[in-house]
C-alpha positions in Angstrom: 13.1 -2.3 -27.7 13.3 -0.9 -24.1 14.0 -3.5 -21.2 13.0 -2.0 -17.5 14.4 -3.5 -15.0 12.4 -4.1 -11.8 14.4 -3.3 -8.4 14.3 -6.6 -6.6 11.9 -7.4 -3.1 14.6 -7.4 -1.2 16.5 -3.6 -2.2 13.2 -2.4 -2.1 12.9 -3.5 1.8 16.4 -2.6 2.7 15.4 0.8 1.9 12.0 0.8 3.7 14.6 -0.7 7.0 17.0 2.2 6.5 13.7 4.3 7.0 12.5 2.2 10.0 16.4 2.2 11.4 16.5 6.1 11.2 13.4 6.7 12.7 14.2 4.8 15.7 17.8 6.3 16.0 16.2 9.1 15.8 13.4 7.8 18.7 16.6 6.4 20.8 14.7 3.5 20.7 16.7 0.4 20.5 14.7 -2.3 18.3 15.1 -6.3 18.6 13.9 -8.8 15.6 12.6 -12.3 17.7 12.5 -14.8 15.5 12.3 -19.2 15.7 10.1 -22.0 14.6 6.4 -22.1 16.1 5.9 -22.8 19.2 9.9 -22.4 20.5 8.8 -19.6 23.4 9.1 -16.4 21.2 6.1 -14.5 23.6 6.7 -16.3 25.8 10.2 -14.9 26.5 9.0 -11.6 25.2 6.6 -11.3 28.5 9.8 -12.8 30.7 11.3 -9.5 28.8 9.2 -7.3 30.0 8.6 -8.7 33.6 12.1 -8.3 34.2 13.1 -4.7 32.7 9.6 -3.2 32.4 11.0 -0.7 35.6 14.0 -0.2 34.1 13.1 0.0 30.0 9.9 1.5 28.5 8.5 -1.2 26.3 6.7 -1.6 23.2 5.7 -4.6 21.1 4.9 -5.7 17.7 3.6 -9.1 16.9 3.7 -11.1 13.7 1.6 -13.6 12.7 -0.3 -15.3 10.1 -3.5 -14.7 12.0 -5.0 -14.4 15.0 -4.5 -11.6 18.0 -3.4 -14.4 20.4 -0.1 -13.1 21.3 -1.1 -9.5 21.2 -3.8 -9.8 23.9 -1.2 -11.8 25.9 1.2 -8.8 25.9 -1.3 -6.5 26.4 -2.1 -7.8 29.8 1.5 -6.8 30.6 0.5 -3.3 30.3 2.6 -2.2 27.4 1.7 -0.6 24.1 1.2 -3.9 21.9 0.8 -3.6 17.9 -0.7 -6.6 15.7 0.4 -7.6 12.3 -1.1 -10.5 10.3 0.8 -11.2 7.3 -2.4 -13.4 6.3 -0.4 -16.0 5.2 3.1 -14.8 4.5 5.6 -16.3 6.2 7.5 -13.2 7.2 7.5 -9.6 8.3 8.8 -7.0 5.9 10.1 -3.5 6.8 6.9 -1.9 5.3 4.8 -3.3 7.5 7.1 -2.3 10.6 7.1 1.1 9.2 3.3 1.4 9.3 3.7 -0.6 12.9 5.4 1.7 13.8 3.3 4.8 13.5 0.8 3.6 16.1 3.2 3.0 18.8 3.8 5.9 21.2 7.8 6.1 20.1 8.3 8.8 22.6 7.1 7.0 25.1 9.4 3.8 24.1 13.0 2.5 25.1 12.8 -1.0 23.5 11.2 -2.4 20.9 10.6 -6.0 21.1 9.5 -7.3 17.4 8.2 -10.8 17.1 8.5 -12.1 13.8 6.6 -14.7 12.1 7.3 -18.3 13.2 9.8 -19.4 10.4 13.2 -20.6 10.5 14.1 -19.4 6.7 12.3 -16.1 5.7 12.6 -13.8 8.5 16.8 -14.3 7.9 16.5 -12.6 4.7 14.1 -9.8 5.6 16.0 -6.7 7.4 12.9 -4.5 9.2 15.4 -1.7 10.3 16.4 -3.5 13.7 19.7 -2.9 15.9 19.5 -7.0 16.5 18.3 -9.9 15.5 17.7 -13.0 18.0 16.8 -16.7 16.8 15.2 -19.5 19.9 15.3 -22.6 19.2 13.6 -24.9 21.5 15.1 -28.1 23.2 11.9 -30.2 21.5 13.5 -29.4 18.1 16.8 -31.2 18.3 20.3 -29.6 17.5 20.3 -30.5 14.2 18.7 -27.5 13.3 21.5 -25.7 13.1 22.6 -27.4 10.4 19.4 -27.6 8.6 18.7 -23.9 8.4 22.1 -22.2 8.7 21.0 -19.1 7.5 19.8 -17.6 10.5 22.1 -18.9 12.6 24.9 -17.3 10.5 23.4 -13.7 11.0 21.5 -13.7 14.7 23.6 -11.4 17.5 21.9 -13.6 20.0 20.9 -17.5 19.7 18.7 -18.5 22.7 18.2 -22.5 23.5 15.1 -22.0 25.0 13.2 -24.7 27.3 16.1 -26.1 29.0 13.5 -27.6 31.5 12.5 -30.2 29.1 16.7 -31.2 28.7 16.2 -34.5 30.6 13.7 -35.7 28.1 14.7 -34.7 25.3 17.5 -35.6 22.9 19.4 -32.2 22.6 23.7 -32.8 22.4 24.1 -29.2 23.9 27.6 -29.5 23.0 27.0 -30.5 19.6 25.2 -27.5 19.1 27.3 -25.0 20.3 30.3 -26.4 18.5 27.6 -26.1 15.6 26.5 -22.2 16.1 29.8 -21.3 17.1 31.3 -22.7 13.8 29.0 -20.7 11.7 29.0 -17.4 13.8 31.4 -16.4 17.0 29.7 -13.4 17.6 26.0 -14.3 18.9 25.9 -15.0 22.2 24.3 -18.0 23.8 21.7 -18.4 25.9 20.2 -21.3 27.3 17.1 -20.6 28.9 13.6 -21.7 30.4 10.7 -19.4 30.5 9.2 -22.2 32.7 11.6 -21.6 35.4 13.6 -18.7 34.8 16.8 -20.1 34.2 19.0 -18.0 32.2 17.1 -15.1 32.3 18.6 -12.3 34.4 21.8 -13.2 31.7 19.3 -12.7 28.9 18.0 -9.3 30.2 21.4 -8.1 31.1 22.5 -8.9 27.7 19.4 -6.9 26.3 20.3 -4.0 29.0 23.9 -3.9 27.4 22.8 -4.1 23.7 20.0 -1.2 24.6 23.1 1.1 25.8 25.3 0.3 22.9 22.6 1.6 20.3 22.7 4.6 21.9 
């Protein structure tokens, strides 16, 4: 009897983000993959993104979400070229639907690709889409623990933001702890801590980006 074997999800997406990968190697367009938990500031750092480097970086945006155009339209005010992807109830994005994202963004007309992925703290980790870098938030609301409880993104993100550091004094986040944490199970990401409320942190975070976009070159 013949047996066919099935190539799994995951080496069929890998090859759909070597596709995505080339294409904007090929664009010079240097791509980022946003991901966190709902509700941690993923848009919302996304527009202090684009305030910041929007005269120095041509800008483009795809959104993930179950539903909704919430985000998008938020973008869109910025004045960059926004694209809307709901997964209608998956809880990541996939490199096929980045591919298809992807043709209805001006490319030529793009630097940076900003990429928010669906809000999840397990999925997204295991999904490549064909970006240079991946970058988890986690919010001060959510505790450090988190860290711990979902270490697989942690272990692969280039970039781990702590996002709303306004809400530190009421909140019970050991800042230590956690980067003794993140730093155990990954020395290359770099750190942020940040607020999008007040700014803080976020000329490091856009001169980090700045750096990344001229290393992909």
């Amino acid at each position: 009897m013949e047996i066919k074997v099935l190539k799994d999800i995951l080496s069929t997406n890998d090859e759909m983000a070597e596709r995505n990968r080339a294409l904007l190697d090929s664009k010079k367009i240097t791509a980022f993959n946003i991901m966190s938990s709902p509700g941690s500031g993923k848009t919302s750092l996304i527009l202090e993104t684009i305030r910041a480097l929007k005269k120095q970086a041509r800008i483009g945006v795809i959104e993930g979400d179950i539903a909704s155009t919430i985000d998008a339209q938020k973008v869109s005010r910025e004045g960059v070229p926004v694209v809307q992807i709901n997964t209608g109830g998956e809880c990541h994005l996939e490199a096929g639907q980045i591919g298809r994202a992807l043709e209805s963004l001006p490319l030529d007309e793009i630097d940076l690709l900003l990429i928010e992925n669906v809000g999840n703290l397990v999925c997204p980790g295991e999904f490549r889409l064909g970006e240079h870098k991946k970058v988890l938030i986690l919010s001060v609301p959510e505790g450090e623990d988190k860290v711990h409880k979902y270490p697989l993104l942690f272990s692969v993100a280039d970039a781990i933001v702590i996002n709303k550091m306004d809400l530190l004094p009421y909140a019970r986040f050991d800042v230590p702890a956690f980067l003794k944490a993140a730093r155990g199970l990954n020395r290359k990401a770099r750190i942020f801590q940040v607020s999008c409320a007040t700014g803080e942190g976020i000329r490091e975070w856009t001169r980090w980006v700045r750096s990344a976009m001229s290393r992909s070159k």
